[in-house]
MIMIRO-66237 format. One record per residue (C-alpha): residue in three letters; y, z, x. Coordinates in steps of 0.05 Angstrom, whole numbers, padded with zeros to 5 digits, always signed. Each point is the difference from the previous one (the first is absolute). Layout:
N
alaYZX/...
END
This chain:
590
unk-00190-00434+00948/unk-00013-00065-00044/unk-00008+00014-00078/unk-00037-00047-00034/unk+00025+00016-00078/unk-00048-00029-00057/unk+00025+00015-00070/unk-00059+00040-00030/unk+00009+00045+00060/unk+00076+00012-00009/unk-00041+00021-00075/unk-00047+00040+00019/unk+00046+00047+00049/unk+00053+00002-00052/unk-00063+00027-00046/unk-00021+00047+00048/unk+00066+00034+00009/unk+00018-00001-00072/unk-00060+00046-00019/unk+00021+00042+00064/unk+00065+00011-00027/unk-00031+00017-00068/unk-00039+00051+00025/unk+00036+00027+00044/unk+00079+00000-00040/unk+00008+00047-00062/unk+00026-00070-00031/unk-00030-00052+00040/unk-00015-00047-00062/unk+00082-00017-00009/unk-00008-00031+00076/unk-00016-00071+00008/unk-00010-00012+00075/unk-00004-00080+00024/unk-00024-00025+00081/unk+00028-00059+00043/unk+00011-00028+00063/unk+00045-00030+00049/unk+00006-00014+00065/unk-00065+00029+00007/unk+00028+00071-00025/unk-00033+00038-00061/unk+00053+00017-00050/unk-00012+00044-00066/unk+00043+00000-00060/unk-00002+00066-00040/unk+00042-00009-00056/unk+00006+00054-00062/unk+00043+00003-00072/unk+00070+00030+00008/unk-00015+00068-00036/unk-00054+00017+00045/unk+00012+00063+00059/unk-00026-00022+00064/unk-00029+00031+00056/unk+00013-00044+00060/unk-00030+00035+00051/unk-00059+00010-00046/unk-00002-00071-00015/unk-00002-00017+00070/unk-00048+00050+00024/unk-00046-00031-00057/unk-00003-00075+00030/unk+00007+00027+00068/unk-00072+00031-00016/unk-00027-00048-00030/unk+00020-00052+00047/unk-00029+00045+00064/unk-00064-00004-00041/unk-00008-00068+00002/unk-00026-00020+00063/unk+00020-00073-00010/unk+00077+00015+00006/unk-00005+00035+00067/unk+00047-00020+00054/unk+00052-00013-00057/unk+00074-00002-00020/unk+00017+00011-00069/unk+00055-00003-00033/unk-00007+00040-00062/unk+00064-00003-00061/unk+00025+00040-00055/unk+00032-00037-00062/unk+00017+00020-00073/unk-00026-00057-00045/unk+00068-00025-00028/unk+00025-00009+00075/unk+00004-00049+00044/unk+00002+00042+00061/unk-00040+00054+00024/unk+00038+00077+00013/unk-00050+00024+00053/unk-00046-00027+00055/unk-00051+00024+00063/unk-00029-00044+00051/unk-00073+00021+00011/unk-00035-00012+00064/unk-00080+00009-00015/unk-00027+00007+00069/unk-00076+00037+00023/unk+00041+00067+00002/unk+00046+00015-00060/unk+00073+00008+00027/unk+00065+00024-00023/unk+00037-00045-00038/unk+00074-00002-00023/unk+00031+00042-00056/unk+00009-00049-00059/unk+00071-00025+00000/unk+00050-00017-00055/unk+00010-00073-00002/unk+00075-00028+00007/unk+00019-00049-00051/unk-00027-00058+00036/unk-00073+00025+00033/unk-00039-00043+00040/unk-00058-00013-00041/unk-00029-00074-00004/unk-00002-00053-00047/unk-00028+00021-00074/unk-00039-00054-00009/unk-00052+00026+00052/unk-00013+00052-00047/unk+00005-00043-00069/unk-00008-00065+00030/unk+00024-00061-00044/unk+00050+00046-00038/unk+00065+00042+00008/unk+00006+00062+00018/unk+00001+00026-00072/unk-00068-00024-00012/unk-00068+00045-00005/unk-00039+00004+00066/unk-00058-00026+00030/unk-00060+00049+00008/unk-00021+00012+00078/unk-00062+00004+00032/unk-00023+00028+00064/unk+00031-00052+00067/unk-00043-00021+00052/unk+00009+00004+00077/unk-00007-00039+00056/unk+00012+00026+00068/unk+00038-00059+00040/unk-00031+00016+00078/unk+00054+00040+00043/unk-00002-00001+00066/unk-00040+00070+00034/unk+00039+00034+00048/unk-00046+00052+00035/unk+00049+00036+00033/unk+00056-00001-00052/unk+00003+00064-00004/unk-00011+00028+00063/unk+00052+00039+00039/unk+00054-00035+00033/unk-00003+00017+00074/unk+00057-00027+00025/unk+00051+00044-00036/unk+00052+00032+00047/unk-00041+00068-00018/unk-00063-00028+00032/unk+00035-00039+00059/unk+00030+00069+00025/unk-00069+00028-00005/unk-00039-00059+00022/unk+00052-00026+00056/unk-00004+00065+00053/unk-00075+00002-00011/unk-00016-00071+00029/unk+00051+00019+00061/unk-00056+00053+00014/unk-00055-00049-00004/unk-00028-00050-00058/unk-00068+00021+00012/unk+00014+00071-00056/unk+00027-00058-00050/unk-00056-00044+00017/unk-00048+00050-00020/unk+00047+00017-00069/unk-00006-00067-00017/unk-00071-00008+00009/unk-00017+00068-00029/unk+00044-00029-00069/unk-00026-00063+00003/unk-00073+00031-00008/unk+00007+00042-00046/unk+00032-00060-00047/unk-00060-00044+00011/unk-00052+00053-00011/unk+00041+00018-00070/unk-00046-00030-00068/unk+00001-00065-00013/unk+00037-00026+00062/unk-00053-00039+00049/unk-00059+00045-00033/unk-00046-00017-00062/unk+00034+00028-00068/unk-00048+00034-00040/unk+00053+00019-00042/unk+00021-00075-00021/unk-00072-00015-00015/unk-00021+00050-00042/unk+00067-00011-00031/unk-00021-00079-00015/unk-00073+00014-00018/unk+00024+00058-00052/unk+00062-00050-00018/unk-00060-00046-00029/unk-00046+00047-00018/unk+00045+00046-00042/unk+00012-00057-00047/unk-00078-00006-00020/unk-00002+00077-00003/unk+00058+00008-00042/unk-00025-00062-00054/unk-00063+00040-00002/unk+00022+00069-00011/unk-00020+00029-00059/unk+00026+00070-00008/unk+00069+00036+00031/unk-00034+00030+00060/unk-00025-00058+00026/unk+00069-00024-00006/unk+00017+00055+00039/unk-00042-00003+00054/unk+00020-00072+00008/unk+00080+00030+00002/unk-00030+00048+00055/unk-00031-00056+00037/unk+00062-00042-00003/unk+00051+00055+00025/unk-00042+00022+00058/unk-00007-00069+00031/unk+00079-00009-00015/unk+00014+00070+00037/unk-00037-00030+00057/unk+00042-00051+00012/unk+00060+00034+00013/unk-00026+00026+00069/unk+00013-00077+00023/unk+00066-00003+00036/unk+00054-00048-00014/unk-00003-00034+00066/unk-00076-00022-00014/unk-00017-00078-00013/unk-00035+00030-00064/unk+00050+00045-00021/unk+00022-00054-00054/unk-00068-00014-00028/unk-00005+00076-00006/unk+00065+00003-00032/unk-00024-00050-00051/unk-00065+00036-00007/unk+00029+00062-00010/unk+00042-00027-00065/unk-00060-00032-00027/unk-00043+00059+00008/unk+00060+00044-00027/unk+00009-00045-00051/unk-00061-00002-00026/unk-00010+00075+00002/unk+00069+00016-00041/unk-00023-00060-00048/unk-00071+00059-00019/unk+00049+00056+00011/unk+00037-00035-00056/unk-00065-00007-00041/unk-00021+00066+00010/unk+00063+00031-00026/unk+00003-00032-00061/unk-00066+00009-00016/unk+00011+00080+00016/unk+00059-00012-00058/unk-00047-00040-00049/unk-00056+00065+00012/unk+00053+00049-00013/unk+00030-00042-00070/unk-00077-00005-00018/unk-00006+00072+00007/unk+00067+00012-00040/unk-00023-00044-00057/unk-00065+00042-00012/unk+00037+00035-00037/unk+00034-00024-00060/unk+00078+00019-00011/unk+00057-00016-00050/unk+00049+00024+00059/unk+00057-00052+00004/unk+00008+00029+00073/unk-00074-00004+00013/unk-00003-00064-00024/unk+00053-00028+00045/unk-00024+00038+00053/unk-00069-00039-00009/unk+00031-00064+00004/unk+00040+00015+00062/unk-00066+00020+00028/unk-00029-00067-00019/unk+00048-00031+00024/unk+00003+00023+00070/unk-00073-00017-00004/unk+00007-00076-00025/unk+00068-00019+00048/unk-00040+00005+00062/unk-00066-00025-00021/unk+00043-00069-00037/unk+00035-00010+00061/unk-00071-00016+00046/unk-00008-00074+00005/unk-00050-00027-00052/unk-00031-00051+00079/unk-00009+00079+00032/unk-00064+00028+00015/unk+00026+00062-00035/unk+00007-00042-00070/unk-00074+00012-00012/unk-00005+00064-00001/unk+00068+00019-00033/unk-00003-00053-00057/unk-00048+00040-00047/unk+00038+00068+00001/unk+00070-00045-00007/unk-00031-00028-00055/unk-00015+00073-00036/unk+00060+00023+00027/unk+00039-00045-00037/unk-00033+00011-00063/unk+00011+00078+00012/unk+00074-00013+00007/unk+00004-00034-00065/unk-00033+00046-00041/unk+00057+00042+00032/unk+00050-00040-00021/unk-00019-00013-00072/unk-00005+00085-00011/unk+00066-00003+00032/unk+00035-00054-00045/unk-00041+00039-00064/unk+00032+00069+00025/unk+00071-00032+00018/unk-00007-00031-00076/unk+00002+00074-00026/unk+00046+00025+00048/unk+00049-00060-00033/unk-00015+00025-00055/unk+00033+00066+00016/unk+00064-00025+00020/unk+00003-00046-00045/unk-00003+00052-00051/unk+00051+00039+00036/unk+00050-00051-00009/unk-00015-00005-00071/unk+00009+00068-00005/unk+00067-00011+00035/unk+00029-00050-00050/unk-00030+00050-00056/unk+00043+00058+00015/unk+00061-00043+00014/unk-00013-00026-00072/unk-00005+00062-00026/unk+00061+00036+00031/unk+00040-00055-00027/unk-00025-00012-00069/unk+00053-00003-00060/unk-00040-00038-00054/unk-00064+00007-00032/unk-00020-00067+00044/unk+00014+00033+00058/unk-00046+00055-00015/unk-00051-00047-00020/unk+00012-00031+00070/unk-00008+00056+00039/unk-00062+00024-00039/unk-00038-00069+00003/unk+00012+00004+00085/unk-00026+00070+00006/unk-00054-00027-00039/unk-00015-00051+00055/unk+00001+00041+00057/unk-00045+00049-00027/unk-00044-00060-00015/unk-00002-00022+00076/unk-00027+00064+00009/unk-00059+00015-00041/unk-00025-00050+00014/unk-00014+00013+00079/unk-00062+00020+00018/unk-00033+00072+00021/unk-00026-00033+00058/unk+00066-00034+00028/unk+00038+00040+00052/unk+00055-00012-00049/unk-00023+00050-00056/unk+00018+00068+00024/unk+00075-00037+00003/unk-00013-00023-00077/unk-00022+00061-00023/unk+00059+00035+00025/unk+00052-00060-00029/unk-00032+00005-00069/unk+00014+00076+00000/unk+00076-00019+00007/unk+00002-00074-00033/unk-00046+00028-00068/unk+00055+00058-00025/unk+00053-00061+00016/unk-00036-00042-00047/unk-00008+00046-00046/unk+00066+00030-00007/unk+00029-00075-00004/unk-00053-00020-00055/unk+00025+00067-00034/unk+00071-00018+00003/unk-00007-00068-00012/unk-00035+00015-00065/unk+00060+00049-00022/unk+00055-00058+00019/unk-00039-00049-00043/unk-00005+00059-00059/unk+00074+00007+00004/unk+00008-00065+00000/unk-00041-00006-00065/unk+00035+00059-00022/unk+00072-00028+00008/unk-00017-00077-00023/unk-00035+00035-00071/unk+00064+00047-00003/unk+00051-00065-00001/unk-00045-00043-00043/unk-00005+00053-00052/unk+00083+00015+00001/unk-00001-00070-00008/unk-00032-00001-00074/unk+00034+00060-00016/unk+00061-00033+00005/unk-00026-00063-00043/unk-00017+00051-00056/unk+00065+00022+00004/unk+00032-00073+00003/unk-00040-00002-00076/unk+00020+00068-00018/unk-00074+00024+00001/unk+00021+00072+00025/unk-00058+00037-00017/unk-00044-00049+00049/unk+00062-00003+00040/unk-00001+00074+00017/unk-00076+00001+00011/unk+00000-00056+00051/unk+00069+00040+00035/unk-00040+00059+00002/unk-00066-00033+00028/unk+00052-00035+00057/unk+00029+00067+00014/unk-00067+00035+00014/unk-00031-00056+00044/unk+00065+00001+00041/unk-00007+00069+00016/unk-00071-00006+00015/unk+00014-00041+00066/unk-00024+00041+00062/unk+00043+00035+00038/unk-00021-00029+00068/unk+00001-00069-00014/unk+00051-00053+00012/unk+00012-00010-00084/unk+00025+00072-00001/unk+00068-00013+00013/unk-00006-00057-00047/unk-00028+00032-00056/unk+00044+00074+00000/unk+00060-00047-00017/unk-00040-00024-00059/unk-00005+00063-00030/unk+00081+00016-00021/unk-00001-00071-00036/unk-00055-00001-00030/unk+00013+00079-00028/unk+00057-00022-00027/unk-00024-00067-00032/unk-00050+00048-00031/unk+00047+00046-00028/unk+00046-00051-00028/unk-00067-00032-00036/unk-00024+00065-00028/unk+00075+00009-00036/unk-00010-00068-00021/unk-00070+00021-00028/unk+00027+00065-00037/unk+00049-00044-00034/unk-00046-00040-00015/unk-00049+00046-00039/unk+00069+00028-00032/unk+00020-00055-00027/unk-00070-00021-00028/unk-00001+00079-00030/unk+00078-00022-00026/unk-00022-00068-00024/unk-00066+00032-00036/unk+00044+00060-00035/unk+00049-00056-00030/unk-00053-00040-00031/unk-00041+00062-00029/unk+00078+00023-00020/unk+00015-00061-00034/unk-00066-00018-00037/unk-00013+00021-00068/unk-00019-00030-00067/unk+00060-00039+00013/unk+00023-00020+00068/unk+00062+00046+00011/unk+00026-00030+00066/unk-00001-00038+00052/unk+00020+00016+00074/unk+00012-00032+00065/unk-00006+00040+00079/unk+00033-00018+00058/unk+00041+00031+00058/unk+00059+00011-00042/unk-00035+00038-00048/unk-00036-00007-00077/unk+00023-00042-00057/unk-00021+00024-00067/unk+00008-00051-00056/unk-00007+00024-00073/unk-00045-00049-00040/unk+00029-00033-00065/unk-00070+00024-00044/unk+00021+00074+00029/unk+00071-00011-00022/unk-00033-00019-00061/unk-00037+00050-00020/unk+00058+00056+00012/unk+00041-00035-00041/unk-00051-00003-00062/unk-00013+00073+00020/unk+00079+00016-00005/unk+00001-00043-00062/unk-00052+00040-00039/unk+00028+00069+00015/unk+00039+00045-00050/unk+00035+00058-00020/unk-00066+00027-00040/unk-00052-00041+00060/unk+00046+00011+00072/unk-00077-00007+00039/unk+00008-00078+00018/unk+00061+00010+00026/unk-00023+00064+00040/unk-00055-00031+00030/unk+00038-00062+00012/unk+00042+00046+00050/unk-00054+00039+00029/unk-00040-00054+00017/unk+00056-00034+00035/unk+00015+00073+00036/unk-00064-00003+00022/unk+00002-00067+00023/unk+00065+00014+00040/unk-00020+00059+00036/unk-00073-00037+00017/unk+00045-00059+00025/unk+00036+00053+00042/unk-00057+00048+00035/unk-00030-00084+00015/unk+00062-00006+00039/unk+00006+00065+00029/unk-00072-00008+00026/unk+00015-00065+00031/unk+00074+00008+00026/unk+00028-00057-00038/unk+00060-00006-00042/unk-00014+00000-00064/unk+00034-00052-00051/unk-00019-00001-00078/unk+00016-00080-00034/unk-00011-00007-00079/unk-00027-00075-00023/unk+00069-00025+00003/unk+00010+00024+00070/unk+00057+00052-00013/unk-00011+00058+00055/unk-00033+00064-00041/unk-00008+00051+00052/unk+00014+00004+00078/unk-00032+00053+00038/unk+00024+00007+00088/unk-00047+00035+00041/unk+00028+00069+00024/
END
């Protein structure tokens, strides 16, 4: 047979078989599927991503169908191909004979390294063969004129079989094969369509015509139908013509036009049976993700076959207005599927947040870590409120919040104790820190306040926090520091009490002494007015008036043992100077 290729064609076909395959394969949208020819032979590249599972036999059986459905590849070869996208070379390959009855073909085969498949650029041509393909149409056929044989296949009677039979029988007389041969010979010519009129062929023709004006003005399925009835009773006729009739090739052709034309309605028909039964389905209004893509499967199937009738067919007419609605149907599908799918993202998107979340919490060992964790709970559970009651997503959501919520909360919770602690501990160190500067300026009183105030915020870290540790070895210093200040303190207020009972000690009229504190102990210096006075005292005292010289001594007495119960009280040495520094009195504790 002679192919006569045009490009929009090669398009169209490649079309035609591409919505097959999507309709027909779970995951027909990954396949790109490009036509060619050469030598007069159809070829069809199917060609799919590397991560894809395919069916071969499916695949196949797909085209295969398609193809037989086409009456204008009949009385083909095709030569269909398998191919991952990133190869050169296709893995698997069947040879497809599309004759008037379907026959068996080969089992696909795995290719060898080198398989016989022809130039690339007949299916990308001007490019290499890692370019994109060309998009196929359907391929139209001319019969070349082939010589009719009428007796082709007839018996051959002049097998040995039929000479052993035939042989003895003329030694008894040619007159009984005589009468065979006539009696044969009759009943040939009186068989249809041999030297009779055939009916048959001309209602064939007349309906061939006819059935084109009846199926452009068909305006409902049934008289589609009855058209398809009309079609395949006049092609069942033709079959009684036998093969060794002059007509028996003008029936053949009749027969695949009539055929044809009938599976070209059958087609219609079915897909508008599938576009009844998705109309019926969307009556009803559903947030099912299953439904949904359910829907658009049934749309689909309903749209491949309708797309792949030639726009030029008598059949365009009729089919263009529901295509037309159909399409729009299918993308209203498609959008409630991408605003479903959104949601459903949503969900695992939140899942992997929630992922990350609990890995950042499991390994937390700072306050920023906590914060961390708490701030990506806080994002997953946000992913989730917001999703809609009416998504099929939202029974999910519910059921993550009930899990991701206590998460965030006990996160938030701990979070908010780490950064406490941290607080705690920070205030803790800062306030050692003045303590110690009051100490550096012997300020022990505020010293010992500021050690005690350091000391109590210490211990008031939580015990389940990170600053724990931290703070508990605080606490010994920081006691002791306190301690150490509130000594400091007492001696403090003793010697103010030791300095204060020296100066009431010493006052008087006259200024009696003077005195000095420190570590080694206190300095009492007589003054010279004092000194004075006793002596004047001493002076004035007699035999007949002892008093000035009594009191002289009991005043000093009393000054001494004053001077004494000072030092006792303070723990100091005790050493008594007169004016002209000569040592008076010495008093050691103990």
């Amino acid at each position: 047979m002679k192919v006569a290729v045009q490009q929009e064609d090669l398009q169209l076909l490649a079309r035609t078989l591409q919505e097959q395959v999507l309709a027909q394969v779970a995951s027909g949208q990954v396949f790109q599927i490009r036509c060619a020819v050469n030598q007069d032979e159809l070829m069809i590249l199917i060609q799919h991503p590397v991560n894809v599972t395919v069916d071969n036999e499916q695949i196949f059986a797909v085209i295969e169908d398609a193809l037989q459905s086409l009456t204008t590849y009949r009385e083909q070869r095709v030569q269909c191909f398998l191919r991952i996208i990133s190869e050169k070379l296709p893995y698997a390959k069947r040879d497809i004979t599309i004759k008037q009855k379907r026959q068996e073909v080969p089992q696909p085969k795995e290719l060898e390294n080198t398989p016989e498949i022809p130039d690339a650029s007949l299916f990308w041509p001007g490019t290499n063969t890692e370019s994109s393909f060309v998009d196929e149409h359907p391929i139209e056929q001319e019969a070349d004129e082939e010589i009719f044989d009428p007796l082709a296949d007839a018996p051959d009677l002049t097998t040995t079989k039929h000479k052993r039979l035939v042989i003895p029988k003329l030694l008894l007389g040619v007159g009984l094969l005589g009468i065979i041969l006539l009696g044969a010979g009759g009943y040939l010519l009186t068989r249809p369509c041999i030297l009779s009129a055939c009916q048959e062929i001309e209602t064939a023709e007349t309906l061939k015509t006819a059935s084109r004006h009846m199926i452009a003005r068909a305006k409902s399925e049934n008289e589609l139908l009855a058209v398809k009835q009309q079609l395949e009773t006049a092609s069942n006729a033709l079959t009684i013509i036998p093969q060794w009739s002059p007509r028996y090739q003008q029936a053949e052709e009749l027969k695949t036009n009539l055929s044809g034309n009938s599976q070209k309605i059958s087609q219609v028909l079915t897909a508008l049976q599938a576009g009844a039964k998705a109309e019926q389905e969307t009556q009803t209004t559903t947030n099912s993700l299953g439904e949904l893509q359910a829907r658009q499967h049934l749309w689909r199937q309903a749209i491949a076959p309708l797309e792949a009738i030639n726009p030029k067919s008598e059949l365009y007419g009729f089919i263009q207005p529901k295509l037309t609605k159909y399409r729009v149907n299918l993308q209203t599908i498609n959008q409630q599927l991408l605003a479903q799918e959104k949601w459903l993202k949503k969900i695992t998107a939140a899942k992997n947040v929630a992922s990350i979340a609990t890995q950042r919490q499991n390994a937390a060992k700072s306050l920023r870590d906590w914060q961390k964790a708490q701030s990506t709970w806080q994002i997953a559970v946000n992913a989730l409120i917001i999703i809609p009651a009416s998504s099929p997503a939202y029974p999910e959501a519910q059921k993550l919040l009930t899990e991701y919520k206590p998460q965030l909360a006990r996160t938030r919770d701990r979070a908010t104790s780490e950064q406490l602690a941290a607080k705690s501990y920070q205030q803790a160190f800062n306030i050692a820190k003045q303590a110690k500067a009051y100490e550096k300026s012997n300020q022990w009183q505020a010293a010992a306040a500021y050690w005690e105030q350091a000391l109590q915020t210490a211990k008031n870290v939580s015990q389940n926090t990170l600053y724990y540790t931290q703070a508990q070895s605080l606490i010994a210093p920081y006691s002791a520091n306190l301690k150490q200040a509130q000594e400091k303190v007492q001696l403090t207020n003793a010697s103010q009490q030791t300095r204060l009972d020296l100066t009431k000690t010493c006052a008087g009229q006259i200024r009696i002494c003077t005195f000095t504190i420190n570590n080694t102990g206190i300095i009492v210096t007589t003054t010279p007015e004092y000194e004075q006075t006793i002596q004047t005292n001493l002076a004035q005292a007699n035999p007949e008036n002892p008093d000035p010289a009594v009191g002289v001594t009991n005043h000093w007495q009393v000054l001494q043992e004053a001077l004494t119960v000072i030092s006792e009280n303070a723990n100091l040495p005790l050493v008594i100077y007169d004016s002209q520094g000569q040592e008076v009195y010495i008093r050691t504790p103990g």
